[in-house]
C-alpha positions in Angstrom: 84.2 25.2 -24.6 84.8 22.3 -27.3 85.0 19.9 -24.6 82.0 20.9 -22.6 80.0 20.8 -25.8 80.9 17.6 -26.5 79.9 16.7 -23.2 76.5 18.1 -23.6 75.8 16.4 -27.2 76.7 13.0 -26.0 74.5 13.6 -22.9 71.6 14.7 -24.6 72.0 11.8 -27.2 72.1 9.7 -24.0 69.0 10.8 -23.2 67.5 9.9 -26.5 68.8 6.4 -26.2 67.4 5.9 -22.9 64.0 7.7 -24.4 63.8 5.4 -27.1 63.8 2.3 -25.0 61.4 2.9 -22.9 60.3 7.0 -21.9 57.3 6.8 -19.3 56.6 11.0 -19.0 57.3 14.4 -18.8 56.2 16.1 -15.1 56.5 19.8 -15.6 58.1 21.2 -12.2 58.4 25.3 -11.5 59.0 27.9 -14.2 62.1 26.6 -16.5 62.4 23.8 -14.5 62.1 20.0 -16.0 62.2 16.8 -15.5 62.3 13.7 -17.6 61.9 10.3 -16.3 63.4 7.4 -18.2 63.8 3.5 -17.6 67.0 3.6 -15.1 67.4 7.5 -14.5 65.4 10.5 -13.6 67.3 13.5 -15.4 66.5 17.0 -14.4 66.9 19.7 -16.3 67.4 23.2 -14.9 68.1 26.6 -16.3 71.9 26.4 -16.6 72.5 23.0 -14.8 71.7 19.5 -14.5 71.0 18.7 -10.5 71.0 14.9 -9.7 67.7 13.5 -8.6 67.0 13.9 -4.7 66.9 10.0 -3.4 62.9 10.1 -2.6 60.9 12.4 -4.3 58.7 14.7 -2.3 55.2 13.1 -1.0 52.3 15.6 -1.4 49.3 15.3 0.6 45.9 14.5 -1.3 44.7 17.5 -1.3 47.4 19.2 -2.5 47.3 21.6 -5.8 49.7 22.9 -7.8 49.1 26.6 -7.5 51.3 27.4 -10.2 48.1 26.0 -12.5 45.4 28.2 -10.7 44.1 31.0 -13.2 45.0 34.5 -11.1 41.5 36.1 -10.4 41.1 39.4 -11.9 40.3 41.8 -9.2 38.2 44.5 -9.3 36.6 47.2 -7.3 33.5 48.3 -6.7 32.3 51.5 -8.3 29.8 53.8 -7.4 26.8 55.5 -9.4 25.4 58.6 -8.7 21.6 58.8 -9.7 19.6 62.2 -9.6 16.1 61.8 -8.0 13.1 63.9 -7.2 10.1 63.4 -4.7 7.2 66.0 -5.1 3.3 65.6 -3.8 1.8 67.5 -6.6 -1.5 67.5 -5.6 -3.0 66.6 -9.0 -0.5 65.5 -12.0 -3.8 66.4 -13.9 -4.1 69.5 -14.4 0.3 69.7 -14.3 0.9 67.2 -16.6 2.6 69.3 -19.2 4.8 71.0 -16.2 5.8 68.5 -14.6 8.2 66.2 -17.8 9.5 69.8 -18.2 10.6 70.4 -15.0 12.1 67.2 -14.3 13.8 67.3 -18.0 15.1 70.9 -16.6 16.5 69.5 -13.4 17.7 66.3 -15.2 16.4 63.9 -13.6 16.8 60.4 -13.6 13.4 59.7 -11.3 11.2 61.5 -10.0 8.9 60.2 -7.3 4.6 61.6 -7.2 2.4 61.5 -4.8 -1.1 62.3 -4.8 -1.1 62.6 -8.4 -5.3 61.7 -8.3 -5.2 59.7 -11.8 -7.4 57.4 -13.3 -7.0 54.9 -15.4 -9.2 56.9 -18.2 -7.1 60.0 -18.0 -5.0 58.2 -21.4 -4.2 62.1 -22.3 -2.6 62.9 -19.4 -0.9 59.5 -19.0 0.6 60.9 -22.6 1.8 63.8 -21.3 3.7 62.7 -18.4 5.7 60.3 -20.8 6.9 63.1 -23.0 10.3 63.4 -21.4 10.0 60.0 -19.3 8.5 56.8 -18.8 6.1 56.8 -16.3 4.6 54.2 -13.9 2.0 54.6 -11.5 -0.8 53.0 -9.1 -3.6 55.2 -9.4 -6.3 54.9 -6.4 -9.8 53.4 -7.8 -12.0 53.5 -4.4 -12.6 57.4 -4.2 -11.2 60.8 -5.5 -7.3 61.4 -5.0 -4.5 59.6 -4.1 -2.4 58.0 -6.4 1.3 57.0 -6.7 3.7 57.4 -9.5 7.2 57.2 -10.8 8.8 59.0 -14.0 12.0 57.1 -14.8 14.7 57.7 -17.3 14.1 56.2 -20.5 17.3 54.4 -21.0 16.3 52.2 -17.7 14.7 49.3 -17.8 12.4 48.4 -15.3 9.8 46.1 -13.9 7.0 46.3 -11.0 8.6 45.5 -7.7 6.0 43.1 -6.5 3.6 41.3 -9.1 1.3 40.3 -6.3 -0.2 43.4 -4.9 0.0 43.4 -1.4 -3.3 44.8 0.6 -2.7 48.0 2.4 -6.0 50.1 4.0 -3.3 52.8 5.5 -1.7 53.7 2.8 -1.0 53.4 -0.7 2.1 52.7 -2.4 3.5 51.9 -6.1 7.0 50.3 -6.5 9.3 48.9 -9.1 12.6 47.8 -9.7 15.2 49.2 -11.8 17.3 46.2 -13.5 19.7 47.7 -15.9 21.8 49.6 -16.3 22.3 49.1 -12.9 19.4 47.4 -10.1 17.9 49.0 -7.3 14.6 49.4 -6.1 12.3 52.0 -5.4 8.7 52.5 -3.5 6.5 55.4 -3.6 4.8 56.0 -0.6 1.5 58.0 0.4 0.0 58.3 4.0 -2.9 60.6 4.0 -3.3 62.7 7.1 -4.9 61.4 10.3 -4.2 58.8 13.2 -1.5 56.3 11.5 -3.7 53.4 13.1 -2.1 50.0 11.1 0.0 52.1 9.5 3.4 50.6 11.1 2.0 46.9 10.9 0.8 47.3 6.9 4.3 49.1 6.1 6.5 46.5 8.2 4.7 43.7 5.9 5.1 45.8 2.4 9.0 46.0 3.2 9.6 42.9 4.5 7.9 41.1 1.5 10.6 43.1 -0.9 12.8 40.4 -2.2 16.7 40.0 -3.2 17.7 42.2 0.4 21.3 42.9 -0.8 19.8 45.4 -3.8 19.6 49.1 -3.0 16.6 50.6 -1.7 15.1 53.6 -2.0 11.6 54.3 0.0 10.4 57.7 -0.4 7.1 59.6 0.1 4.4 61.4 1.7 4.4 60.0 5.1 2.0 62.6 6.4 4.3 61.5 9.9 5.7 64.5 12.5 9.0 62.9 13.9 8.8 64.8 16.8 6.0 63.3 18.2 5.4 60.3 20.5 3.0 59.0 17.9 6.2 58.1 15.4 8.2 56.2 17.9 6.8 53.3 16.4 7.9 54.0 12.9 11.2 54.6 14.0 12.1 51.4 15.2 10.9 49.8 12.4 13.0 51.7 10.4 15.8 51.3 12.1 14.6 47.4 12.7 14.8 47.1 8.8 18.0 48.5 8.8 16.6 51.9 6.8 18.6 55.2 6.7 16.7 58.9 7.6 18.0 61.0 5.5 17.9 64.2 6.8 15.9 67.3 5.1 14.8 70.5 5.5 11.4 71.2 6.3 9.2 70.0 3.5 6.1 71.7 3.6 5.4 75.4 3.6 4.2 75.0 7.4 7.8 73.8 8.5 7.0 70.5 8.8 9.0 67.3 7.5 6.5 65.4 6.2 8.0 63.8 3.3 10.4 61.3 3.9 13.3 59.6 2.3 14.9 56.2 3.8 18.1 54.3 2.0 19.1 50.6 2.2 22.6 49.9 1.0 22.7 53.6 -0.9 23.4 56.4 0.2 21.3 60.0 -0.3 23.0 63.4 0.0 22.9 66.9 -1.6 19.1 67.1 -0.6 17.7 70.4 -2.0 14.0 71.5 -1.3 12.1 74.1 -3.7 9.0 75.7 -2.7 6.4 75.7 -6.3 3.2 77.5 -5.9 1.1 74.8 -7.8 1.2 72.8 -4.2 1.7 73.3 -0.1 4.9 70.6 -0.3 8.2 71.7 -1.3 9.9 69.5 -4.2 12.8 67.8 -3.1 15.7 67.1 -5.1 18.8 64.9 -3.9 21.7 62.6 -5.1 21.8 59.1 -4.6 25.0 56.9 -4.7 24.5 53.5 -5.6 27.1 51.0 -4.7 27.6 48.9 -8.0 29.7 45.2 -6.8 32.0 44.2 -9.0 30.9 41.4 -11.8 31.4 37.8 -10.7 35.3 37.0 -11.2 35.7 33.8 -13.6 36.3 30.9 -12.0 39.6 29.6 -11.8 40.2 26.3 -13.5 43.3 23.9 -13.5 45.3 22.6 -16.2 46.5 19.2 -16.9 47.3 16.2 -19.6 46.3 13.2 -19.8 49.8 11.0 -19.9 47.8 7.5 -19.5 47.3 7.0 -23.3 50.1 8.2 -24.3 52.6 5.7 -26.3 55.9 6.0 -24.5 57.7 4.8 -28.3 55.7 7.1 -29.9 56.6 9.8 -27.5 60.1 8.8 -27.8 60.4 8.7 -31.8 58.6 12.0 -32.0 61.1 13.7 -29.7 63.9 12.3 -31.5 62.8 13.4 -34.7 61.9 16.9 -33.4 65.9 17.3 -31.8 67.9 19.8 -33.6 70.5 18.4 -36.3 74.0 17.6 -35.0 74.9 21.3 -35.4 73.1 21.6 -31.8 76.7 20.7 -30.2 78.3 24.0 -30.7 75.3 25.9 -28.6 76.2 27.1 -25.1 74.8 24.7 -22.2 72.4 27.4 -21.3 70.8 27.6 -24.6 71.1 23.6 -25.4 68.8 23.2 -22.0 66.4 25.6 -23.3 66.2 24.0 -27.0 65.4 20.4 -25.2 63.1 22.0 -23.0 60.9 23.8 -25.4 61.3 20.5 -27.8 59.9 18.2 -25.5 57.1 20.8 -24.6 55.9 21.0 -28.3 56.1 17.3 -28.8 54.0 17.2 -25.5 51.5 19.5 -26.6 51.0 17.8 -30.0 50.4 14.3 -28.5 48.8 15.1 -25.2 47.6 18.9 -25.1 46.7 20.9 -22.2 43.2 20.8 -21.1 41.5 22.7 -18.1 39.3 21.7 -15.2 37.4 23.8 -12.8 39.2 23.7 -9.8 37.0 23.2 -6.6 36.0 26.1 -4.6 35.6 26.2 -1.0 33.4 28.9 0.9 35.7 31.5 3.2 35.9 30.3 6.4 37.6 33.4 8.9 36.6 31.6 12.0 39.0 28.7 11.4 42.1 30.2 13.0 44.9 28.1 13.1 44.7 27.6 16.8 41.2 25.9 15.8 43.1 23.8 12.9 45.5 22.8 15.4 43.2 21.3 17.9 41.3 19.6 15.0 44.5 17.8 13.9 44.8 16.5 17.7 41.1 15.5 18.0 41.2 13.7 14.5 44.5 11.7 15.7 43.2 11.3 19.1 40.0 9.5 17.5 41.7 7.0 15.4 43.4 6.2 17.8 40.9 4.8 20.0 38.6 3.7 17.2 42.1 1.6 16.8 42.1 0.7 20.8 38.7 0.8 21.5 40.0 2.2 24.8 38.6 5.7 26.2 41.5 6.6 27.9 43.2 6.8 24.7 41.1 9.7 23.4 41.2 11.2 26.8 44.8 11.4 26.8 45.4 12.3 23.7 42.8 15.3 24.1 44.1 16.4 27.6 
C-alpha cells in the first residue's frame, strides 16, 4: 500500500511538473472521467485507473453534440378541464332577469348561453340584474323587436369579444367571445329565427371560418331553428362536418319533440347533456359538461454548456492548480480517492478561471417522414453528386445512383 502510494504522489507531482511548463486544457469526457492534456503526454484519469491514451483520438463529425450537455426536457401531460355550461332560449331575459343569475348560480354554472333574450341597449336595469351572479355579454338586435344574443360567464374568467370586426349576417344573429384565462376557448351564440334557412349555410360557413387561432376549443351553440331530419339540413351538415364540428347528441329540445337547439364542439368534447322543461318558455334548458383539453406549457428550451479555454493563461492555469493540490499528506489516500481529489481540484480551478456558461442549443423541426431508408439514399445521391461535379462526367452520377 506504501509502495503504490508512493507511486501515486510522484505521478501526480509529475503531472504538476509537466502542468507548470506548459498545460494547454482540461476536456471533460463522460461522468468521472478526465482528461488532462500536457506538453508531451495526454494523461487520463478514470475512476480507479489511469488508461493510456488511444493512438488517435476519436474524429467527430461537425455536427456532432455532446448530449451529455443537453438540459433533459421536463415532460408533461396534458390535462383536462371540465367546464359546466347552459344553453336556454328564454324568450325575453326582460321580464326574467332576476330568475335567470339564480338559476344558473343554482346549477353552478360556469356559462350559460341566451338566446332571444330581446334587449336593448337602454334596458341598463336589466343589464344589472343579469350580472348579479355573472358577467354578462350580449349582442342585442337594434333593427326590430326581439332577438338578441347573450352570454353569462363566470366571474373569475376573463374574456374578450371573439371578433372585433363584426361580421354582416342577414340570416341570423350571433354574439361570440373568447375565454383567455384561466384557460382559452371560444364560444358563439347562435340564433336562427324560424322560416326557409335561405343564406343561412353561406353566412354561417363565413362567421366560422373567419374565427381565428383554429387549434383553440370551440364551442358553437344555439337556436338553430333547423329539423335534422329534413332534406333542407343536408346542407348544414356537411358544413359541419366540413369544418370539422362535432353534433352532440340531445334529447328533444323543445316541448313539441323537436331538436332545435344545437350544440357543435371543436377540439372539446360535450357529454352529460341534461334537458329541463321551465314554463317561462316553449324550449327546454339544456345543461351539459364540457372537457377542455388543456396542452401542456411550452417545455424550456434546452441549452448547451461550455467554457471558453481560448483566453485562458496556460501558467496561470498551471500555478493555480498547483497551489490548489492537497499538502504532501495526500500520499497516504487510496488511489481511488487520490483520483477523485485531482479531479474535483482541477474542476474548481476550472470553474474559477473559465466558468460554465450556456448556449441555446439549435432546434430542428420533427421530421417522421425521414426514415432511414430515405437517409440512406440521400447519403448515396449526395456522394454520387460530388462525384461528378468532381468528373464532370454523367455516367458517374448514373452509376453511382443505379
Amino acid at each position: 500500500m506504501e509502495e503504490e502510494s508512493g507511486t501515486w504522489h510522484a505521478y501526480q507531482r509529475s503531472i504538476c511538473a509537466g502542468a507548470s511548463a506548459e498545460a494547454s486544457a482540461l476536456v471533460c469526457s463522460p461522468p468521472r472521467v478526465k482528461t488532462y492534456l500536457c506538453k508531451d503526454k495526454r494523461v487520463y484519469l478514470c475512476e480507479s485507473t489511469c488508461a493510456r491514451p488511444p493512438t488517435r483520438p476519436p474524429r467527430y463529425s461537425q455536427r456532432h453534440r455532446n448530449l451529455l450537455n443537453l438540459r433533459p426536457l421536463q415532460h408533461s401531460s396534458p390535462t383536462n378541464t371540465t367546464v359546466s355550461v347552459g344553453l336556454w332560449n328564454c324568450q325575453s331575459a326582460v321580464n326574467k332577469a332576476d330568475f335567470i343569475p339564480a338559476y344558473a348560480n343554482s346549477l353552478s354554472l360556469d356559462l350559460l348561453a341566451l338566446t332571444e333574450t330581446w334587449l336593448k341597449p337602454e334596458n341598463t336595469a336589466t343589464l344589472a340584474a343579469l350580472s348579479a351572479t355573472h358577467s354578462f355579454s350580449h349582442a342585442p338586435r337594434l333593427s326590430k323587436r326581439g332577438g338578441g344574443t347573450g352570454v353569462l360567464v363566470n366571474t373569475k374568467w376573463n374574456y374578450a369579444p371573439l371578433l372585433p370586426d363584426k361580421i354582416h349576417s342577414n340570416s341570423f344573429e350571433y354574439h361570440a367571445i373568447k375565454v383567455t384565462a384561466p384557460f382559452k376557448f371560444s364560444v358563439v351564440v347562435i340564433y336562427r329565427p324560424p322560416g326557409p334557412l335561405g343564406d343561412f349555410v353561406t353566412e354561417l360557413d363565413t362567421l366560422l371560418s373567419s374565427i381565428p387561432d383554429l387549434d383553440c376549443p370551440l364551442l358553437v351553440l344555439g337556436d338553430f331553428n333547423i329539423h335534422l331530419d329534413k332534406v333542407s339540413a343536408t346542407d348544414f351538415l356537411s358544413l359541419i362536418n366540413s369544418l370539422d364540428l362535432q353534433l352532440v347528441s340531445s334529447p328533444p329540445t323543445h316541448k313539441n319533440g323537436n331538436q332545435l337547439d344545437l350544440i357543435l364542439t371543436k377540439n372539446c368534447k360535450a357529454d352529460d347533456v341534461m334537458v329541463t322543461p321551465l314554463h317561462t318558455s316553449d324550449h327546454f334548458f339544456i345543461r351539459f359538461r364540457v372537457s377542455l383539453l388543456e396542452l401542456p406549457s411550452t417545455p424550456p428550451p434546452m441549452v448547451t454548456f461550455r467554457r471558453n479555454l481560448r483566453n485562458l493563461s496556460t501558467t496561470h492555469f498551471a500555478s493555480v492548480v498547483a497551489s490548489a493540490l492537497p499538502p504532501p499528506t495526500f500520499s497516504p489516500l487510496e488511489v481511488d480517492a487520490a483520483t477523485e481529489s485531482l479531479c474535483s481540484t482541477l474542476t474548481s480551478c476550472l470553474d474559477t478561471l473559465c466558468p460554465l456558461s450556456t448556449k441555446p442549443a439549435r432546434s430542428t423541426q420533427p421530421r417522421p417522414w425521414l426514415t432511414d431508408t430515405i437517409r440512406s439514399l440521400r447519403t448515396t445521391l449526395r456522394a454520387a453528386e460530388r462525384k461528378w461535379h468532381k468528373s464532370s462526367d454523367l455516367a458517374d452520377l448514373e452509376t453511382n445512383l443505379f
